[in-house]
C-alpha positions as CSV (number, residue, x, y, z in Angstrom):
1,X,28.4,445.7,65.6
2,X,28.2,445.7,69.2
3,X,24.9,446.2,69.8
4,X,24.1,443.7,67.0
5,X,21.7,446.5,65.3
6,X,21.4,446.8,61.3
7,X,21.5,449.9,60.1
8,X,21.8,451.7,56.3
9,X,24.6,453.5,56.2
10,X,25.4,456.5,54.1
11,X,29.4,456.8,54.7
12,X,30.9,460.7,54.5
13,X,32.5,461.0,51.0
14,X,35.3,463.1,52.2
15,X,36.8,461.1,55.2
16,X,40.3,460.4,55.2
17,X,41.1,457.1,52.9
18,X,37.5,456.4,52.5
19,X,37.4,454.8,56.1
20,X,34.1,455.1,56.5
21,X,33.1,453.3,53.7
22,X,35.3,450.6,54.4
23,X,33.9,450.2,57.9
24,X,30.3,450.3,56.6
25,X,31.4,447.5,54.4
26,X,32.4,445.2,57.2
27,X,28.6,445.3,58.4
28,X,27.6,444.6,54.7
29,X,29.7,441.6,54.8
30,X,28.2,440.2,57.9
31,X,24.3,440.9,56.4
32,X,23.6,444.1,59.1
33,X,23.1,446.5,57.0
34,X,23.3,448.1,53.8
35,X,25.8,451.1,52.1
36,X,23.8,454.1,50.0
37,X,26.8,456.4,48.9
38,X,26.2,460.1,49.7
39,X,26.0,461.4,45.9
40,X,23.4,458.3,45.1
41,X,21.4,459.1,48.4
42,X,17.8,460.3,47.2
43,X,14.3,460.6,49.1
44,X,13.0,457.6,47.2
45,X,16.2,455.5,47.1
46,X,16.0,456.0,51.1
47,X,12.4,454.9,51.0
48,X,13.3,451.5,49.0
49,X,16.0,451.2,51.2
50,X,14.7,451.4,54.3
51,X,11.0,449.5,53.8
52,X,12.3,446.2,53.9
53,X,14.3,447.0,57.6
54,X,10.5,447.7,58.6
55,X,10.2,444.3,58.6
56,X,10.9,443.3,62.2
57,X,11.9,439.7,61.1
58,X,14.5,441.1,58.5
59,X,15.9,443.2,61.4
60,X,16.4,440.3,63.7
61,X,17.5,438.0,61.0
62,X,20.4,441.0,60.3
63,X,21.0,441.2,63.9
64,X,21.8,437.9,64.7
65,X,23.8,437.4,61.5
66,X,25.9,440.0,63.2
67,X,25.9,438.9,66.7
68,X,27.2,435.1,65.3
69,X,30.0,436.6,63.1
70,X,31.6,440.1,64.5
71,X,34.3,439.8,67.0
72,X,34.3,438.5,70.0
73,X,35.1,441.2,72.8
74,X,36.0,443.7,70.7
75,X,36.0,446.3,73.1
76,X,38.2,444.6,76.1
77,X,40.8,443.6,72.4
78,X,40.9,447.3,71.6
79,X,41.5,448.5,75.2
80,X,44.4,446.0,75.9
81,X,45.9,447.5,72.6
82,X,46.0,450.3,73.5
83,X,47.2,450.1,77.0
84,X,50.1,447.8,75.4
85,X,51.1,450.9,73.5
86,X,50.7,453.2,76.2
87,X,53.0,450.9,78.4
């Protein structure tokens, strides 16, 4: 989300809780990207899913949908978190 880049997204099945595909989700939500689930993931599902993100105005459309909605200064939010719990 940082770097305001779509991307597909094929989450590890076996992570801990599922994280993964909850994080991927988030993107989903915003309009950056798009979720194929590991077991589903075929050479011609990845070609339908990638053909339209060939289109440069789909990608740009995707990235600023996630520029205008993902958190603002993330990064510095994190870091101060976790120096408050260092401290």
């Amino acid at each position: 989300m940082a770097a305001a880049r779509p991307a597909l997204l094929v989450p590890y099945p076996h992570a801990v809780d599922d994280h993964q595909t909850a994080n991927a989700e988030a993107l989903v939500k915003l309009g950056g990207g798009e979720v194929i689930a590991q077991s589903d993931l075929t050479p011609a599902l990845l070609r339908d899913k990638l053909l339209p993100w060939l289109d440069l105005a789909h990608c740009e459309t995707a990235s600023r949908l996630i520029r205008q909605q993902s958190p603002q200064n993330a990064t510095a939010t994190i870091v101060e978190r976790l120096l408050a719990i260092k401290g």
